[in-house]
MDAnalysis code that builds the backbone (N, CA, C; Angstrom):
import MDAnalysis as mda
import numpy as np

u = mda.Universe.empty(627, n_residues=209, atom_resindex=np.repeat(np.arange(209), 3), trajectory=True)
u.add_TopologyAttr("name", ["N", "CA", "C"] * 209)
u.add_TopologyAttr("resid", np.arange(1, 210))
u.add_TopologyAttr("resname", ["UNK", "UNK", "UNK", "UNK", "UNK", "UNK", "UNK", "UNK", "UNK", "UNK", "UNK", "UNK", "UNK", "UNK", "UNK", "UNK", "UNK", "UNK", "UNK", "UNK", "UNK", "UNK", "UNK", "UNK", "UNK", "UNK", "UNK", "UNK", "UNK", "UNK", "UNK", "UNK", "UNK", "UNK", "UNK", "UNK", "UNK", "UNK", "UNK", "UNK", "UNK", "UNK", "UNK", "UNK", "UNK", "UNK", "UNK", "UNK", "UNK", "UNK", "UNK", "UNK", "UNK", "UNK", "UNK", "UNK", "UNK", "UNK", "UNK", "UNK", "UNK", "UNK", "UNK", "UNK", "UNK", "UNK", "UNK", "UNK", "UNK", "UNK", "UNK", "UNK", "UNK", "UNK", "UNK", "UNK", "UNK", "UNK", "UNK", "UNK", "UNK", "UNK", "UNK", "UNK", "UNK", "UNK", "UNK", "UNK", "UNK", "UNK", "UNK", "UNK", "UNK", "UNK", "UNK", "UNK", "UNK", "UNK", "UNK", "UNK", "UNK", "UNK", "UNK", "UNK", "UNK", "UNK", "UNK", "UNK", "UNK", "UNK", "UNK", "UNK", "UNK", "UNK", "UNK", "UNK", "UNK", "UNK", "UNK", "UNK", "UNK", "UNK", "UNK", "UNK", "UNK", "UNK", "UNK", "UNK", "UNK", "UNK", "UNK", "UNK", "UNK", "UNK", "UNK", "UNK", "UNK", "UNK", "UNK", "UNK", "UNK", "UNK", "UNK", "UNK", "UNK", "UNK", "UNK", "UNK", "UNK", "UNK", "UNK", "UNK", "UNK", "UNK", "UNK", "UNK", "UNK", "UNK", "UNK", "UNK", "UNK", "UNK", "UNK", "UNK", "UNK", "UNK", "UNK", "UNK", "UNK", "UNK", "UNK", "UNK", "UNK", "UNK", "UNK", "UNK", "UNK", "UNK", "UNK", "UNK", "UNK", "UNK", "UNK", "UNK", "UNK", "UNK", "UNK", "UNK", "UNK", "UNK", "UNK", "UNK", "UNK", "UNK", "UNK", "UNK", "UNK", "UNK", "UNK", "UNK", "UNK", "UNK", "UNK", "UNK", "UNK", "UNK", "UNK", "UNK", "UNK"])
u.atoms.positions = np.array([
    [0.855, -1.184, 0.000],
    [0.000, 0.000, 0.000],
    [0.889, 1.231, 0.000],
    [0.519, 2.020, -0.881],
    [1.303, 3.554, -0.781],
    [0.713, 4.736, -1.067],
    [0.316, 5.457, 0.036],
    [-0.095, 6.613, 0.502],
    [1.052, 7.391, -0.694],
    [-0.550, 8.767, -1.229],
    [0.153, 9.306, -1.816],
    [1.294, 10.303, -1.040],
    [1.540, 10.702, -0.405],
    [2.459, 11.351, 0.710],
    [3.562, 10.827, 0.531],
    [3.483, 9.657, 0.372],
    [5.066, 8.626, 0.347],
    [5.666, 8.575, -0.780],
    [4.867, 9.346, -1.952],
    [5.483, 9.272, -3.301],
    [6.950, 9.868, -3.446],
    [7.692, 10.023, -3.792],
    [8.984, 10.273, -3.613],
    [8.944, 11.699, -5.208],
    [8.781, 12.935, -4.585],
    [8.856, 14.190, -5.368],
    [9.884, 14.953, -5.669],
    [10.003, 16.004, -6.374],
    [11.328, 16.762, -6.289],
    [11.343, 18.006, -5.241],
    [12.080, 17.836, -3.952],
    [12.148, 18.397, -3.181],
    [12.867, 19.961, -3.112],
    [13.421, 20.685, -4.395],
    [14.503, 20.708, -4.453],
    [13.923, 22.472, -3.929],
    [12.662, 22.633, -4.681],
    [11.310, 23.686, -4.449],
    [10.422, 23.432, -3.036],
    [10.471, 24.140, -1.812],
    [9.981, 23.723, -0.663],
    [8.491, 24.470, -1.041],
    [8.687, 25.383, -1.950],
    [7.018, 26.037, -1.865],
    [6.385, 25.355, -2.826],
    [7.072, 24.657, -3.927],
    [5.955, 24.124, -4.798],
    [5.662, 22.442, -4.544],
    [6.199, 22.304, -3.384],
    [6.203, 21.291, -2.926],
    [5.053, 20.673, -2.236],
    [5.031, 21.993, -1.354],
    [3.845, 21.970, -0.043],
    [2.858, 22.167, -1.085],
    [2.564, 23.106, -2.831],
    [1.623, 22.402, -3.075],
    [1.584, 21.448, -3.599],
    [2.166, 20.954, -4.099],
    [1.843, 19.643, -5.020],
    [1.299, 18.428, -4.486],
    [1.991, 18.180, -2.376],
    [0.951, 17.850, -1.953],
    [-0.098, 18.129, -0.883],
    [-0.759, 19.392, -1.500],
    [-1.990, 19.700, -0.878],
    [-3.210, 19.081, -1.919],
    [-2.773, 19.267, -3.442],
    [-3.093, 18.711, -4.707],
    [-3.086, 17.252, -4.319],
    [-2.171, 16.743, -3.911],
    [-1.913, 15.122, -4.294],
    [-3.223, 14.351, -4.537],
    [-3.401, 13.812, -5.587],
    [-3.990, 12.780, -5.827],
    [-3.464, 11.756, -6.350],
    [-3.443, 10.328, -5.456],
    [-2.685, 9.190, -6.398],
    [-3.414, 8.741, -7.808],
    [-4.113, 9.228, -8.655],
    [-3.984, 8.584, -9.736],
    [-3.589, 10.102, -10.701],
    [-3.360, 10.645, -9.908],
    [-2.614, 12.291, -10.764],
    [-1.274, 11.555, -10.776],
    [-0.667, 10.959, -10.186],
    [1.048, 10.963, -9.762],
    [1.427, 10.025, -9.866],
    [0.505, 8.850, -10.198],
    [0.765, 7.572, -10.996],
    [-0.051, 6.942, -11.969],
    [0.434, 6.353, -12.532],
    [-0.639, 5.430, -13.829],
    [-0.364, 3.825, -13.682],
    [-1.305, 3.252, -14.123],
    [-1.325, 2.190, -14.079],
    [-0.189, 1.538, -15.249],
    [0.355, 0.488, -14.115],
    [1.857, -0.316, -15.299],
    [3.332, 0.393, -14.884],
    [3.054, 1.709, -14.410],
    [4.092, 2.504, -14.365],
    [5.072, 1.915, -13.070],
    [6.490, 1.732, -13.511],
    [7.713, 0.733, -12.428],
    [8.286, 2.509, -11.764],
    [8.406, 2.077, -10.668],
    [8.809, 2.962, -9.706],
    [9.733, 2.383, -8.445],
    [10.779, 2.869, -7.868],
    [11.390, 2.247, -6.597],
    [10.821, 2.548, -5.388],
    [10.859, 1.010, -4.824],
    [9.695, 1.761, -3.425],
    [10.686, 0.973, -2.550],
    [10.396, 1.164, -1.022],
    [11.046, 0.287, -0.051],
    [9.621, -0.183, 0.919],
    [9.714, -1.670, 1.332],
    [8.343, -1.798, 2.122],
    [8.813, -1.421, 3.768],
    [7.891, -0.965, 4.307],
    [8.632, 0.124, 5.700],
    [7.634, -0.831, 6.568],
    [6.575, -1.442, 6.224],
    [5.658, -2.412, 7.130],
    [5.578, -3.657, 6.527],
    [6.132, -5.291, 6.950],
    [5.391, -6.270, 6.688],
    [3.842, -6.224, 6.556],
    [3.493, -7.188, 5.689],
    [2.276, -7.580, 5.618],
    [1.607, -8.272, 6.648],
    [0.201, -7.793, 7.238],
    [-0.197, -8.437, 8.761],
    [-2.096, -8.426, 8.152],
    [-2.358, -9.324, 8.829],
    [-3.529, -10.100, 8.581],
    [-3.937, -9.529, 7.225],
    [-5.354, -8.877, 7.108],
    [-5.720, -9.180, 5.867],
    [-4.931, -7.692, 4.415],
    [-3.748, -7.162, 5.500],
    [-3.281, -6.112, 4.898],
    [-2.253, -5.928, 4.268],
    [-1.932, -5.869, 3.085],
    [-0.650, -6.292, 2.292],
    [0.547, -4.746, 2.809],
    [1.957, -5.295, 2.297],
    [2.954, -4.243, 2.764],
    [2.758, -3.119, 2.276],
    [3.042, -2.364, 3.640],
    [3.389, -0.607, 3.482],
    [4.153, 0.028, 2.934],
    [4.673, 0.125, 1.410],
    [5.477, 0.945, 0.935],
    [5.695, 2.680, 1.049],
    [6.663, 2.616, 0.846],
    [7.427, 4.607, 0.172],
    [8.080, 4.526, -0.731],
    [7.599, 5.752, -1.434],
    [8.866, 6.045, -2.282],
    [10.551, 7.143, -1.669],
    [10.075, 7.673, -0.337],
    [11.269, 8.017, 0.198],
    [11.717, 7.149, 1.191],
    [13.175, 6.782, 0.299],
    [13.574, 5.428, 0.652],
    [15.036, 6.037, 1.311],
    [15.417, 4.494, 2.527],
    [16.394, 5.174, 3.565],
    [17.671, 3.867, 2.783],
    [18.795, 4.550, 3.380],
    [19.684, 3.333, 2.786],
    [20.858, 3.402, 4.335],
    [20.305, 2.691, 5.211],
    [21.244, 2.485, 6.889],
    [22.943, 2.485, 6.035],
    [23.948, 2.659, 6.823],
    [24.769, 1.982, 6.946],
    [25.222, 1.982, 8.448],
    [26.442, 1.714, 8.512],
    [26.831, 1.479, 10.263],
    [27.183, 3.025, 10.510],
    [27.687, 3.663, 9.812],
    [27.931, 5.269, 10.826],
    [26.663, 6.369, 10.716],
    [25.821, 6.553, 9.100],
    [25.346, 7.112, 8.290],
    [24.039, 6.369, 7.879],
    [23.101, 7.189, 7.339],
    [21.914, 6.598, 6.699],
    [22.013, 8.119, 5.411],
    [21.825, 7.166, 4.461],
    [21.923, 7.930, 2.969],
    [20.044, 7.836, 2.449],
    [20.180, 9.066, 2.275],
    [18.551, 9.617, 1.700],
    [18.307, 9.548, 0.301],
    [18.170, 9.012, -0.497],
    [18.482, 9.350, -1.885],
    [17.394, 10.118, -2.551],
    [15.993, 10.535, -2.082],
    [15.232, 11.179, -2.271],
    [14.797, 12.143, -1.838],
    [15.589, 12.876, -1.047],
    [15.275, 14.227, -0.209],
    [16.934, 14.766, 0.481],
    [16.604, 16.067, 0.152],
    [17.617, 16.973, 0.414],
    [17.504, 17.341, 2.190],
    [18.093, 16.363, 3.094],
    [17.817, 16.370, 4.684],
    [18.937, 15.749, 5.122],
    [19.664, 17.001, 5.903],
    [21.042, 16.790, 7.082],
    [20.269, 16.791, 8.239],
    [21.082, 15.738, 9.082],
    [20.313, 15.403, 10.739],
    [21.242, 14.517, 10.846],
    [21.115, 14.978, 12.871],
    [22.149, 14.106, 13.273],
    [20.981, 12.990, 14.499],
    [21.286, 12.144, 14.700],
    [20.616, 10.888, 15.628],
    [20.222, 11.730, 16.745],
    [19.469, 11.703, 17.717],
    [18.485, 12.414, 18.589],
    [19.344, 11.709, 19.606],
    [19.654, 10.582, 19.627],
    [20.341, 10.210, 20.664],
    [21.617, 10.573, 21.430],
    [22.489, 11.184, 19.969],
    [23.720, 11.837, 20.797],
    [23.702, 13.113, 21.272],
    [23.779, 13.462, 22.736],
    [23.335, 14.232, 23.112],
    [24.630, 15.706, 23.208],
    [25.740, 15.301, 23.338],
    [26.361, 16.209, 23.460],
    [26.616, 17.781, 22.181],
    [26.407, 18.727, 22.894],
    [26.053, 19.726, 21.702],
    [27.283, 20.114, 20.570],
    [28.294, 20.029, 21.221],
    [29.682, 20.508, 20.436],
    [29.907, 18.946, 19.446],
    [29.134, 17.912, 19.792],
    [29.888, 16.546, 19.220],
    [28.263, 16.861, 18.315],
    [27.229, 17.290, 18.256],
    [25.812, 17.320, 17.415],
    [26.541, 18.279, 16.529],
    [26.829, 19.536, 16.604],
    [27.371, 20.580, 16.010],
    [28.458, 20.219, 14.521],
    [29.447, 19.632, 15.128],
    [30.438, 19.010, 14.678],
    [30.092, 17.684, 13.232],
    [29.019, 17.282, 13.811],
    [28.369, 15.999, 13.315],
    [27.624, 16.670, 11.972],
    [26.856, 17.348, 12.236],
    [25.506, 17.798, 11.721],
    [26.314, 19.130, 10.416],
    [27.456, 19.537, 10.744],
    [28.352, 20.270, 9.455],
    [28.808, 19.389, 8.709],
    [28.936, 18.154, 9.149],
    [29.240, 16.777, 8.114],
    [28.444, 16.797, 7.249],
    [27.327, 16.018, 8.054],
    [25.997, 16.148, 7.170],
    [26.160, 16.838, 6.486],
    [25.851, 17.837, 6.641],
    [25.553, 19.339, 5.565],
    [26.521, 19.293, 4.056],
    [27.798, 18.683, 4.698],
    [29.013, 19.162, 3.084],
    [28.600, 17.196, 2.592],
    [27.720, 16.358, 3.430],
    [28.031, 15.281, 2.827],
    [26.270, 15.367, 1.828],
    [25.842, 16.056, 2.163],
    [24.156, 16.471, 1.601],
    [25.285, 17.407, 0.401],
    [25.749, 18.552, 0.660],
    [25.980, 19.167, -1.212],
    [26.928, 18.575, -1.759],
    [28.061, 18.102, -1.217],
    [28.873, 17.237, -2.248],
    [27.906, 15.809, -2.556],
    [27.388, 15.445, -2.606],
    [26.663, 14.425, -3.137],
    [25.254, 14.298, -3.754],
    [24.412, 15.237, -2.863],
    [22.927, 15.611, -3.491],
    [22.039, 14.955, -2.861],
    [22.575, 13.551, -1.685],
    [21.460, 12.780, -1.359],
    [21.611, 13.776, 0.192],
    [19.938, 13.049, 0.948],
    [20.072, 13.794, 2.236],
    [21.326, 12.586, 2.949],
    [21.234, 13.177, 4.413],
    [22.304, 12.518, 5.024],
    [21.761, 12.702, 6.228],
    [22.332, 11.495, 7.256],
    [21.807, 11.156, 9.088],
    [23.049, 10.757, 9.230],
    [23.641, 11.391, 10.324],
    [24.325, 10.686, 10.943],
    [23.847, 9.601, 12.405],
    [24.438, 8.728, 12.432],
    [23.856, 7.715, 13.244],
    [24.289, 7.699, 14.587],
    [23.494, 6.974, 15.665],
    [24.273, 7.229, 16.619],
    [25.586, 6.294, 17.107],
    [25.896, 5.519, 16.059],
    [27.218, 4.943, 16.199],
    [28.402, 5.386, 15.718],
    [27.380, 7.146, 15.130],
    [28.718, 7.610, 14.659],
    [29.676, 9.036, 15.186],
    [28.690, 8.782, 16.578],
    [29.528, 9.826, 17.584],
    [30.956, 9.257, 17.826],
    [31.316, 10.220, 17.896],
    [33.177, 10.220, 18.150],
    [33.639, 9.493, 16.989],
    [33.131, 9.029, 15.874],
    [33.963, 8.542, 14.683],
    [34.843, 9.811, 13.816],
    [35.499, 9.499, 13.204],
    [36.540, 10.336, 12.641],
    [35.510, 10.700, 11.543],
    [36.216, 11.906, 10.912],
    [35.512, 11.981, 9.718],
    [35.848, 11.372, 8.318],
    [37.006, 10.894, 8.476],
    [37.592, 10.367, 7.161],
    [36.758, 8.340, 7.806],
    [36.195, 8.615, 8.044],
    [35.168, 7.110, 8.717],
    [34.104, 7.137, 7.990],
    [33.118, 8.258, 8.381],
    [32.082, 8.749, 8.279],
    [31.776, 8.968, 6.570],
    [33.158, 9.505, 5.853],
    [33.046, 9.934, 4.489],
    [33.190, 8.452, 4.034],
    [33.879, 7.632, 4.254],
    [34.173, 6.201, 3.424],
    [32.382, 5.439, 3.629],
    [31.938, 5.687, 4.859],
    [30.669, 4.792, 5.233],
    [29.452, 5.539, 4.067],
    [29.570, 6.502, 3.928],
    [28.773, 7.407, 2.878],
    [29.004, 7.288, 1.463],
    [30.139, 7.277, 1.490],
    [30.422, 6.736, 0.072],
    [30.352, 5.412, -0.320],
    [30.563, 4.412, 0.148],
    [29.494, 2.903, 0.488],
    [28.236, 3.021, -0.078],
    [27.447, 4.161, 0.678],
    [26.427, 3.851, 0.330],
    [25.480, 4.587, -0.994],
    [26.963, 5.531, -1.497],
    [25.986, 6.291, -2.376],
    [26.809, 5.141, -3.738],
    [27.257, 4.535, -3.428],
    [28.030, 3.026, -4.640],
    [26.444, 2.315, -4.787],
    [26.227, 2.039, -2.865],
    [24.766, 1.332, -3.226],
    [24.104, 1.999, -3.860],
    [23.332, 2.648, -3.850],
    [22.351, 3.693, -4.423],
    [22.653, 3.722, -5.870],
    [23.678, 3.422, -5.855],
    [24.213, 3.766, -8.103],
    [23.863, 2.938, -8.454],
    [24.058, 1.580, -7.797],
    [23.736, 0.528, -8.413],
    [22.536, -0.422, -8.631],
    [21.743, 0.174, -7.302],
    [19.955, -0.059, -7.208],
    [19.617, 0.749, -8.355],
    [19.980, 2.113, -8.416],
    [19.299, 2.568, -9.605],
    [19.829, 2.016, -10.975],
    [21.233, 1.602, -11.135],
    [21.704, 1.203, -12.260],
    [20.388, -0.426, -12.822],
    [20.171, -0.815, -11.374],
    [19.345, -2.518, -11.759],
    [18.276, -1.493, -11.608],
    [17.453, -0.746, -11.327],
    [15.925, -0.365, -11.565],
    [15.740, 0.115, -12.372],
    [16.616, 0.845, -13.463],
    [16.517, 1.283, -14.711],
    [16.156, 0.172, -15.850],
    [17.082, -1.072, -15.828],
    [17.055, -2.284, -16.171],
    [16.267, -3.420, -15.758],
    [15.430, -2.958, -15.353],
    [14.301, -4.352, -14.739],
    [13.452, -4.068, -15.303],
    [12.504, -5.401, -15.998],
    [11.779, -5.492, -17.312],
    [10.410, -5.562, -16.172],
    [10.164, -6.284, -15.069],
    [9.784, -6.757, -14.406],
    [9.562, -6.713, -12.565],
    [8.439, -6.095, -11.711],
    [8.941, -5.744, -10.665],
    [9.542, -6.965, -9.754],
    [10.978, -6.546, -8.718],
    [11.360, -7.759, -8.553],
    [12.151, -6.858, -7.105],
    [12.551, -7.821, -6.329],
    [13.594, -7.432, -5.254],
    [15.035, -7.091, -5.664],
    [15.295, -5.642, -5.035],
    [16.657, -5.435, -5.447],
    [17.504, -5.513, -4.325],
    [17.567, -4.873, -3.159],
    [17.724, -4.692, -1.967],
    [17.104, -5.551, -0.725],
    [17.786, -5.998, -0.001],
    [17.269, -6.628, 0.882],
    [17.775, -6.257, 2.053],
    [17.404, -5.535, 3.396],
    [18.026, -5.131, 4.470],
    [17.521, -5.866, 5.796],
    [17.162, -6.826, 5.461],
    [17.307, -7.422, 6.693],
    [17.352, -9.125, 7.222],
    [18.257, -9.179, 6.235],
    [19.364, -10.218, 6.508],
    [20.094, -10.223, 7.550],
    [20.271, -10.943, 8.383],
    [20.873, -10.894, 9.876],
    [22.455, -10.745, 9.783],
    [22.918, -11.987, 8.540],
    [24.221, -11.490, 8.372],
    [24.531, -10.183, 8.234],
    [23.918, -9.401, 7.371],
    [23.984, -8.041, 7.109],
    [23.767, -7.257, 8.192],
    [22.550, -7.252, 8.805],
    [22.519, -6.363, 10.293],
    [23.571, -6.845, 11.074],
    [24.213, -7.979, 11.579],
    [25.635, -8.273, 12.606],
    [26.874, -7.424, 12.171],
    [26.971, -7.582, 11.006],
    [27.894, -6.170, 10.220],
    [27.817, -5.339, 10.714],
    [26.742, -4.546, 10.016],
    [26.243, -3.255, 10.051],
    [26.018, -2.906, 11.641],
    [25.267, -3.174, 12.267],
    [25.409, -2.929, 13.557],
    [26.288, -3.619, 14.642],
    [26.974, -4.247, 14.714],
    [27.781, -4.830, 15.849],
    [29.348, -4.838, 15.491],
    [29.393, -4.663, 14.361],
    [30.854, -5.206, 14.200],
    [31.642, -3.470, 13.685],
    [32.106, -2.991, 15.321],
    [33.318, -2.235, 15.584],
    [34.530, -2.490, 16.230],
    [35.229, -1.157, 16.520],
    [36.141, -1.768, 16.996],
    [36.330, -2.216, 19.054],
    [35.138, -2.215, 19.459],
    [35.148, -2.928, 20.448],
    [34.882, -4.469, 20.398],
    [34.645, -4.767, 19.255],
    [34.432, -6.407, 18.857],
    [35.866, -6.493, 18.528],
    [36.215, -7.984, 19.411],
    [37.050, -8.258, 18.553],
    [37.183, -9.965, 17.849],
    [35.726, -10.357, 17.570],
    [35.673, -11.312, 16.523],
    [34.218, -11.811, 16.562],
    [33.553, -12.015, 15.271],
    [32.521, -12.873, 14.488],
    [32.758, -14.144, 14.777],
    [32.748, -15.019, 15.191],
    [32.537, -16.792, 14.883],
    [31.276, -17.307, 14.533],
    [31.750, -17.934, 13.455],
    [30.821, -18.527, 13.216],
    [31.205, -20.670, 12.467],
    [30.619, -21.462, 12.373],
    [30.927, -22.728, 12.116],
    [30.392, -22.992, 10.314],
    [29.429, -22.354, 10.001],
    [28.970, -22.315, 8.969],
    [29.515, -21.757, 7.619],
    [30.135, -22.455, 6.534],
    [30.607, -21.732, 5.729],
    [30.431, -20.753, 5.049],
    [29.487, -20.978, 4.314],
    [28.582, -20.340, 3.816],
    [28.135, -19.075, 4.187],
    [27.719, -18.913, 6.001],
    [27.371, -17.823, 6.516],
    [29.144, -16.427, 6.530],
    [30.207, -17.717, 6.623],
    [30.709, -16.711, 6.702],
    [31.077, -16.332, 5.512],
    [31.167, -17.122, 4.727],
    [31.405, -16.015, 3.115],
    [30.367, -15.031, 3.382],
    [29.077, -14.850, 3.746],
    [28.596, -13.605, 3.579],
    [28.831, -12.693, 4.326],
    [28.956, -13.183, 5.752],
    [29.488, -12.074, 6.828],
    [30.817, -11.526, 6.034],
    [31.776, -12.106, 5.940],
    [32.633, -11.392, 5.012],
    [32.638, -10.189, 3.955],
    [31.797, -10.834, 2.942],
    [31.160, -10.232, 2.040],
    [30.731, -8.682, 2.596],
    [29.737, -9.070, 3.551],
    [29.358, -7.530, 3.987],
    [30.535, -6.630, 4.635],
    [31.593, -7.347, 5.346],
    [32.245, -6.540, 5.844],
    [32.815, -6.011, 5.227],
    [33.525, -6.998, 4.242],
    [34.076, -6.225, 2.643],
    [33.455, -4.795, 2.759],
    [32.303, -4.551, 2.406],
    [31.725, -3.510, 1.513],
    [31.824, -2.672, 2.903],
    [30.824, -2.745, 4.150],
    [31.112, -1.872, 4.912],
    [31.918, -1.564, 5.939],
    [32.743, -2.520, 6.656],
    [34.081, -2.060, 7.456],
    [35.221, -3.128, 6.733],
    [35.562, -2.619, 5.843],
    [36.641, -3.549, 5.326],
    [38.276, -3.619, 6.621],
    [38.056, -2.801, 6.738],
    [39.477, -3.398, 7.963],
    [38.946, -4.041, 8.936],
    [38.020, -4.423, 9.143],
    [37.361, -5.347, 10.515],
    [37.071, -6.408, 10.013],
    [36.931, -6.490, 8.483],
    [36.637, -8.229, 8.051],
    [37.401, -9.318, 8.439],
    [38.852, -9.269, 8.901],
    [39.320, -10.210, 9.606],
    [39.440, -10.690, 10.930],
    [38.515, -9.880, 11.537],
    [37.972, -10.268, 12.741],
    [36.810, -11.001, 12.822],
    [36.031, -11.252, 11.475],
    [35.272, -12.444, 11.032],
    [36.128, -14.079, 10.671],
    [35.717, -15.228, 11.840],
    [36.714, -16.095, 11.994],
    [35.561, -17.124, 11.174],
    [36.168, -18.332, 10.670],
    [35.390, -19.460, 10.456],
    [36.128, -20.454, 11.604],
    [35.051, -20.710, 12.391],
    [35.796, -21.998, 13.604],
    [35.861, -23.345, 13.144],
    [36.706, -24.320, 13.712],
    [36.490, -25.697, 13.171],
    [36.878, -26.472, 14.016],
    [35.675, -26.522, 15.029],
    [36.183, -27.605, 16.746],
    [35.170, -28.971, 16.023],
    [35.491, -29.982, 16.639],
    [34.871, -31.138, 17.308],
    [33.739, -30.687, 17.704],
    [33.828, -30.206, 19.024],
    [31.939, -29.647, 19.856],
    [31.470, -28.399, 18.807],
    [30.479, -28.709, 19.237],
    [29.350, -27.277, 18.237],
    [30.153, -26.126, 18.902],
    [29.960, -24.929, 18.504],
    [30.740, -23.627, 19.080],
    [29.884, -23.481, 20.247],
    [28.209, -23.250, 19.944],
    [27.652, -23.004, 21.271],
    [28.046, -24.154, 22.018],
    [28.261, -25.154, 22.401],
    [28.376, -26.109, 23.458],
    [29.709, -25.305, 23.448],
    [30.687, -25.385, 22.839],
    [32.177, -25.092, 23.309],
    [31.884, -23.057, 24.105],
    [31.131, -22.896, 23.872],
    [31.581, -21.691, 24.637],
    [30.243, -21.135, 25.671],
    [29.778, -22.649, 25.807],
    [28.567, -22.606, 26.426],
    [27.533, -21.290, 26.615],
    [27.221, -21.300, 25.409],
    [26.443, -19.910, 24.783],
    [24.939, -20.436, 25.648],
    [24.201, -21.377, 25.346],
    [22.846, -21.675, 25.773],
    [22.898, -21.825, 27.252],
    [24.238, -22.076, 27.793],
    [23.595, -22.066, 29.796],
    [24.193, -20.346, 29.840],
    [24.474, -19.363, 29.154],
    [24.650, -18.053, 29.577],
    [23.425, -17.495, 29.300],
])
């Protein structure tokens, strides 16, 4: 389901904006057949199919990249004003050197800025390349998928107060890898593949903790 509100507009005009949707009507702003990029923001629950937008977020571990709206903000959570200040002028040169909006996250207090610019640029690679496959899709189909667990253990857990991934599964760790590749590439070798006799949880008695 997608509320016309969620349509993803050109922001670039704040006054012709506010009208276009006071106007909004969804069959003014779409047609039938017409392929568009959406992200679903609600599973589907009883008799109600998923909640799409067209202003779509793209997480990474320091940063969240906007690709449809011109919006610097820093996480509500970090509270200190000189470290918000500091943060939120990022934003700002990482919103005009690039064009997408920008968040800084709250894992990305006290990160350096030459951190912050590599995690952004990550994600505006992603963004080239969702649009490079949505230009090219004959057919609507999944491009993106964010919530893969391998991918969230990355993305959220794996800094530098970790100092290792285990896992027994091969497979899982080619992907944990994989992701770290793309988003903390110097921490990917703190992703281990183990190879005991006992299961890892029995060996590090994960289920009686």
């Amino acid at each position: 389901f997608l509320y016309a509100g969620d349509i993803s507009l050109d922001t670039r005009d704040q006054q012709q904006l506010r009208a276009q949707l006071e106007q909004a009507r969804i069959e003014k702003m779409l047609h039938s057949g017409q392929m568009i990029v959406c992200q679903v923001t609600k599973e589907p629950g009883g008799t109600k199919g998923p909640r799409i937008t067209g202003n779509l977020t793209l997480p990474g571990r320091l940063c969240v990249l906007l690709p449809t709206v011109r919006y610097a903000g820093v996480s509500r959570k970090i509270e200190d004003e000189a470290e918000r200040g500091r943060l939120f002028a990022l934003a700002q040169a990482l919103l005009e050197e690039y064009g997408f909006g920008a968040i800084i996250r709250t894992a990305g207090e006290g990160a350096g800025e030459a951190a912050l610019r590599a995690d952004f640029a990550r994600l505006a690679a992603m963004w080239k390349r969702i649009e490079t496959e949505a230009t090219h899709s004959a057919t609507p189909r999944l491009i993106q998928s964010d919530g893969d667990l391998p991918l969230m253990a990355v993305r959220e857990m794996l800094d530098e107060g970790i100092t290792q991934i285990r896992t027994e599964d091969e497979a899982l760790y080619e992907e944990l890898v994989q992701n770290a590749r793309l988003m903390t590439p110097e921490l990917a070798p703190r992703i281990q593949l183990c190879r005991f006799e006992a299961p890892l949880f029995d060996l590090l008695r994960v289920d009686h903790q």
